[in-house]
C-alpha positions in Angstrom: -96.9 -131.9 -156.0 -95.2 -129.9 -153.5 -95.0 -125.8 -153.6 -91.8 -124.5 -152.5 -91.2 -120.6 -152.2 -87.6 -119.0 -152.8 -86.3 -117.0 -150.3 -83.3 -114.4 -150.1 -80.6 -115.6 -148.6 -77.6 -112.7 -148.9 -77.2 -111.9 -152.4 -78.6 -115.2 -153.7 -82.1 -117.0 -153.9 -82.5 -120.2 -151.9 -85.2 -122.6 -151.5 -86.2 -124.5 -148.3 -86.7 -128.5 -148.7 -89.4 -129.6 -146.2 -87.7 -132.8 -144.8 -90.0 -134.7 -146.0 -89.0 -134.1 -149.4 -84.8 -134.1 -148.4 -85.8 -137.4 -147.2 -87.6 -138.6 -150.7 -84.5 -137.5 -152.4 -82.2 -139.1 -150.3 -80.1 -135.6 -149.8 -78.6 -134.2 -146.9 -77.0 -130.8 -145.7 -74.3 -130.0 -147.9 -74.9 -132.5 -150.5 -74.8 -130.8 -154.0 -77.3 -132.5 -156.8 -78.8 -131.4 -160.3 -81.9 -130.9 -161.0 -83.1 -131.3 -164.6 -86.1 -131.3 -166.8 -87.3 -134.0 -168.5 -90.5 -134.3 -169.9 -91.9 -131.7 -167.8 -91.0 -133.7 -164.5 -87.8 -132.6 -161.8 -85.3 -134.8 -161.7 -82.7 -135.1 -159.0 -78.8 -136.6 -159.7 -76.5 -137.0 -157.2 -73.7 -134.0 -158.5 -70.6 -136.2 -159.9 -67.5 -134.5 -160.7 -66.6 -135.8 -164.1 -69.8 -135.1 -165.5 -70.3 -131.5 -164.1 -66.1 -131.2 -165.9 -67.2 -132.5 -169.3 -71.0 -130.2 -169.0 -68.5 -127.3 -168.2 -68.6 -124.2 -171.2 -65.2 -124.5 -172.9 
């Protein structure tokens, strides 16, 4: 388990990925993902288009 801390960044909260862990996830600057729970574990999906369309409130 890793502890990450939030941080302010301008009006918004941000969180710092050791690379390490940007490296485990296979992400790189700029890349957008999701991150869901599932049974009380993080998951990680690459951000797709179409799905974050059809997730969209209507």
């Amino acid at each position: 388990m890793t502890t990450l801390k939030l941080t302010q960044v301008g009006n918004s909260l941000g969180v710092v990925l050791p690379k390490q862990m940007a490296v485990w996830l296979n992400l790189e600057e700029g890349d957008m993902f999701f991150v869901t729970d599932a049974a009380n574990e993080a998951m990680r999906t690459p951000c797709d288009k179409a799905f974050r369309s059809q997730m969209a409130p209507r």
